[in-house]
Each structure stands twice: as C-alpha cells, then as structure tokens.
C-alpha positions in Angstrom: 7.1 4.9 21.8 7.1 1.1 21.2 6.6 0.1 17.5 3.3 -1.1 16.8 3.8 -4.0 14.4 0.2 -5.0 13.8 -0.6 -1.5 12.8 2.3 -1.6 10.8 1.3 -4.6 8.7 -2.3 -3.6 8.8 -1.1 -0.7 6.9 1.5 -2.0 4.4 -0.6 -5.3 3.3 -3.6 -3.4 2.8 -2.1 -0.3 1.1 -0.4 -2.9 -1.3 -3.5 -5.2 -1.9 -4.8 -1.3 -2.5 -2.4 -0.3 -5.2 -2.2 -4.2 -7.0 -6.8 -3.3 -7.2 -5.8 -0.1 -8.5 -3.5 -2.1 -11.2 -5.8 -4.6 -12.1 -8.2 -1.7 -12.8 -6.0 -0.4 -15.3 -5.4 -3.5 -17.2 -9.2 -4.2 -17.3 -9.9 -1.5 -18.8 -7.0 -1.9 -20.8 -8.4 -4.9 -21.7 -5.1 -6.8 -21.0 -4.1 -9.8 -19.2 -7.4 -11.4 -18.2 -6.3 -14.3 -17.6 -4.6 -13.5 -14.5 -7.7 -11.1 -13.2 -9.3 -13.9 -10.9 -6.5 -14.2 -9.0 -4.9 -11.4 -8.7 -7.5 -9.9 -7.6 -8.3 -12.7 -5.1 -4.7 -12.0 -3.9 -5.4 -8.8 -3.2 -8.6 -9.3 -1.1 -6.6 -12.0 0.8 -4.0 -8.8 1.3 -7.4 -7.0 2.6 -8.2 -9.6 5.4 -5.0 -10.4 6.4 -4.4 -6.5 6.5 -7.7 -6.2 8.9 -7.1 -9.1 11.1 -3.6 -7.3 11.6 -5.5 -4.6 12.9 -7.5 -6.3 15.0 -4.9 -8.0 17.0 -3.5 -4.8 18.1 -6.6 -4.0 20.2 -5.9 -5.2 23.9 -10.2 -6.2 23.9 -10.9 -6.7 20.1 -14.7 -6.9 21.5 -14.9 -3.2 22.1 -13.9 -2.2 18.3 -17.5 -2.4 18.0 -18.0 0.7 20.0 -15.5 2.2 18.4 -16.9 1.6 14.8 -20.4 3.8 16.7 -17.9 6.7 16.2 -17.8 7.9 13.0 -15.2 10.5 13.2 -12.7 7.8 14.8 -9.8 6.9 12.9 -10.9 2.8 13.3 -14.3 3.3 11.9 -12.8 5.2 9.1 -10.1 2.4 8.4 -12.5 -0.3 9.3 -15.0 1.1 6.6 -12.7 1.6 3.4 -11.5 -2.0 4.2 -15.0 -3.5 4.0 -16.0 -1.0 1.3 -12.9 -2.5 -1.0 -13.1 -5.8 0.1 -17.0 -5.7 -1.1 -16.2 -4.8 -4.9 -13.3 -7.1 -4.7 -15.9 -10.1 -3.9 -18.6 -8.7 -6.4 -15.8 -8.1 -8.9 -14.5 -11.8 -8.9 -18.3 -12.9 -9.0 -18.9 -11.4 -11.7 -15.6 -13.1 -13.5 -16.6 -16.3 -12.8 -20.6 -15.8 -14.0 -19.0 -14.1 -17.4 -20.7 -10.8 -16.7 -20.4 -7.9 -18.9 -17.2 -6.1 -19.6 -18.6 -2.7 -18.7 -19.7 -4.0 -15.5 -16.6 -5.5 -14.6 -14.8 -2.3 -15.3 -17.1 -0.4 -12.9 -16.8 -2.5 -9.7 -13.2 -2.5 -10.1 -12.3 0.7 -10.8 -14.7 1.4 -7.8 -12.8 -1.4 -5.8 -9.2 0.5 -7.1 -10.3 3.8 -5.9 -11.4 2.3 -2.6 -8.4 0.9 -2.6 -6.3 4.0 -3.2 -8.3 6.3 -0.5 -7.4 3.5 2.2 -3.8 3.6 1.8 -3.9 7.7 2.1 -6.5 7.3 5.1 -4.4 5.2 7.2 -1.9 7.1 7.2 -4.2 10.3 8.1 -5.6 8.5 11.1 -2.4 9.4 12.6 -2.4 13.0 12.2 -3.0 14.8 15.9 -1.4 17.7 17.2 -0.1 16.0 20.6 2.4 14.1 18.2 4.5 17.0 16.3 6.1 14.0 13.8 2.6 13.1 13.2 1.2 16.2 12.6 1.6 16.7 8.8 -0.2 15.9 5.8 3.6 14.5 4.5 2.4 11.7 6.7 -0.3 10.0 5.0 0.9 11.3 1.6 4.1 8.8 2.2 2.0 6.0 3.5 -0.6 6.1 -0.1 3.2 6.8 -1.9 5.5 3.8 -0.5 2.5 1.5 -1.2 2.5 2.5 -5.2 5.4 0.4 -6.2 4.5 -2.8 -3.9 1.3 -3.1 -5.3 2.2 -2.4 -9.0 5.1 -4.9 -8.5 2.9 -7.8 -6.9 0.5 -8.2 -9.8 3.9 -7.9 -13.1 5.8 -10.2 -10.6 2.1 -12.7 -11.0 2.2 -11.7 -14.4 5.2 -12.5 -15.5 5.4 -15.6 -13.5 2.3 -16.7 -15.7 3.8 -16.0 -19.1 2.2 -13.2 -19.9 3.9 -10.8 -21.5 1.0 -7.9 -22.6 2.4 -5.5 -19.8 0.8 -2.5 -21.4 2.6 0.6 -19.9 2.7 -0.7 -16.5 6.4 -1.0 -16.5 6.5 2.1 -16.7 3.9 3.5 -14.3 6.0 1.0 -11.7 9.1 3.1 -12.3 6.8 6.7 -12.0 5.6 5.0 -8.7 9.2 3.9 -7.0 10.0 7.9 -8.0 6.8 9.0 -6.4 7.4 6.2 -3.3 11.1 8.3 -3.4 9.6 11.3 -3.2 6.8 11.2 -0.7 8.8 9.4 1.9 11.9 11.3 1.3 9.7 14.3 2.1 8.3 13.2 5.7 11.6 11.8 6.7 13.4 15.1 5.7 10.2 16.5 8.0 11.0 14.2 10.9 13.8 12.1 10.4 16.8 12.1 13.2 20.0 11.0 13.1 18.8 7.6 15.2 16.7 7.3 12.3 18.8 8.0 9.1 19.3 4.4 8.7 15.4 3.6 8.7 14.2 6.5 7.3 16.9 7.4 4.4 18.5 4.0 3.2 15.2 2.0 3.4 12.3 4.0 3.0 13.7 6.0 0.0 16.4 4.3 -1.4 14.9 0.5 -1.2 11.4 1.4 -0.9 10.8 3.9 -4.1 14.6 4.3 -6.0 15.3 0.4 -6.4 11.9 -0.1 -7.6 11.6 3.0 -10.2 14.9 1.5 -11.6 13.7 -2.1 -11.8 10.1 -0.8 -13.7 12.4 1.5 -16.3 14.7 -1.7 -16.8 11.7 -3.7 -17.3 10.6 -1.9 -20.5 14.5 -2.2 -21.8 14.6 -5.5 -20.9 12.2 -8.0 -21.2 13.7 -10.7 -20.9 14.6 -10.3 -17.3 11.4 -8.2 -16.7 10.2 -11.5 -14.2 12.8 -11.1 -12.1 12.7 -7.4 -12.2 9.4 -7.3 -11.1 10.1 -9.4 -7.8 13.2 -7.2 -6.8 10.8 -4.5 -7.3 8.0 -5.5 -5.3 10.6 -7.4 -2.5 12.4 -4.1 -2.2 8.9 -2.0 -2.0 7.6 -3.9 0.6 10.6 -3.3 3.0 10.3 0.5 2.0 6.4 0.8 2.4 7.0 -1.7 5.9 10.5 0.7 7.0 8.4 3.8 6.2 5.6 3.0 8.7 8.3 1.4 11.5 10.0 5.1 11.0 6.8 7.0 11.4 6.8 5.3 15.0 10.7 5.7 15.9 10.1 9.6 14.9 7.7 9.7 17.7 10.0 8.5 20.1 12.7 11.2 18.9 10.9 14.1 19.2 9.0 12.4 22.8 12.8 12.2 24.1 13.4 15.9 24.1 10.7 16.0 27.0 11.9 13.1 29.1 10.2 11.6 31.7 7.9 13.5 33.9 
C-alpha cells in the first residue's frame, strides 16, 4: 500500500496545532505567558488550515468531499467537522484577545478550542479503524496518533516561548517530558501490535525513540536546566515531529506487511 503523504501531514500538523491549543489552554488559565497567546495561538490555526488543505489534496476530485461531508458516519465528515469546530474557537478566541474581552471568557473558548483540539488528533487516527485492514484494526491505532502528537505540540509553543524571553514556564516542562513518555508509550504499543521487521527501523528507532523518548528527556532537562531550556525545547519539538510524522508513515507500511502475506490475486 503506497504511503499517503497528504494524509499523513493532514494528520501530524493538525494533531500538533491540536496539542500546542491544548497548551495554550493551560497557560491561560494559568494565567501565564500572555504575551505570547495571540500568536501562538494564530500558529496553531495556521497548523489547522494547512493540516486541512493537506487533506484535501489527497482527494483525486476535491469537488466531491462535499458529498462526502452529507455522510455523517464517514470518517471525512468526522475529520472535516473537528477541524472547523477548532479552527472556530481558535478565531473567536484570538478576537476576543485583541477586543480585551474578559478573562473568564477567554478561558472558555479555549479550553473549548483545546479539547476540540485533543478529540481531533484521537479521531483521525480512529477513521482508520476497519476490519478489512488487520494492522488498522485496533484502538492502539488512534491512541498512538492523539499520543505522538502530545510532545510536538507542547514543544512548539516552550520553543515560541522561550524564543520570546519568557521564562514563566509553569509546569509545562514537565508535562512535555510526561507527554514524550506517553508519545513512547502509545506508539511503542501499536508498533509492538503491528510492527515487522521491514518496519523496525520506522516503527522502533523513530516513532519511539525520537518521537516520545528524546522529547521526555529534553522536557525533564528543561526544568534542571534553564538555561538551555530554548534549545531544549526545539530538539524536543524537531524530534516529535519526525516521531508523530514516522508514526503515521508506519501505520501505512504495516499495511503493506500484513497485505503481502496474501499476494497478488
């Protein structure tokens, strides 16, 4: 089975721009660095679109997504929605910045916006789940895809953090090295599930061990190291991107492993 590279970005950039909502909704209602809030969250909804227009370019007629999104059990409209639904709050959320809006209100559009968020990195990985695909068939599947996207979008906003000065991190140093471990975890699961040795490579060395264990070290060394924590935070979220993108390419090359026990018919 050919790798589906639109599908595969569409996936990472929008479970990332998922996870760095889901961040900025802790530090708002945290009530740190707010100064960094209008961007980073406009980063994040630029994640979003890019993310969907990924999608969208992997249709062969991008016209007929339309009668797709008339199917609400479909995997598209279920994507399609969450995207929309997040990239909504996102926009009210940075309106309300820029009028000065309440603080409560704030906190509720974005916490909405980071739960969204959340859901739609879990849900497209579930829109893969069908019997006629045994790799596929698993709820390991879209429990890897929400996991490898943790540490990329905790990374993305320290490594915008930092790279502003600002150094009121709260715990989220921390929550970026539970994430890499929970990134480790999750993936290390579904390759374990799947994995083959034409995928060890893939599945092991960059899913796991870039994607989720370099990135729970870089959080941990962040908190015992400050100094460095900038540069920390960019290995992180560089390392978690190739993990959450190598996840996704190995959920495709799986496929293709268990398909080649049939051969050609």
């Amino acid at each position: 089975m050919d790798i589906q590279w639109s599908l595969v970005l569409f996936t990472a950039l929008t479970g990332a721009a998922g996870w760095m909502l889901a961040t900025i909704a802790y530090a708002e209602v945290k009530g740190i660095q707010r100064g960094i809030a209008f961007n980073s969250a406009l980063i994040a909804l630029i994640g979003l679109i890019v993310g969907g227009v990924c999608s969208v370019t992997h249709l062969a007629h991008p016209e007929r997504m339309l009668g797709a999104l008339g199917h609400p059990t479909s995997g598209i409209f279920t994507e399609a929605v969450l995207v929309g639904i997040t990239a909504l709050f996102t926009i009210i959320y940075l309106i309300l910045l820029k009028r000065g809006a309440s603080e409560g209100t704030r906190k509720g559009i974005i916490v909405i916006a980071g739960i969204f968020g959340v859901l739609l990195s879990f849900m497209s990985g579930y829109s893969y789940m069908m019997p006629s695909h045994m790799s596929w068939n698993t709820l390991l599947l879209p429990c890897g895809y929400l996991g490898t996207a943790i540490p990329a979008g905790i990374a993305l906003y320290l490594g915008y953090a930092k790279l502003k000065g600002d150094d009121e991190l709260g715990a989220l140093p921390k929550l970026l090295g539970i994430g890499g471990i929970v990134a480790a975890v999750l993936a290390a699961a579904y390759v374990a599930y799947a994995g083959g040795p034409d995928a060890m490579l893939l599945g092991w060395a960059l899913a796991v061990l870039v994607g989720g264990v370099v990135p729970a070290i870089c959080g941990f060394m962040m908190e015992k190291k400050p100094e460095g924590a900038c540069a920390m935070a960019w290995i992180a979220f560089v390392c978690a991107i190739i993990g959450c993108t190598a996840y996704r390419v190995f959920m495709w090359v799986s496929a293709s492993i268990i398909d080649s026990f049939f051969g050609p018919l």
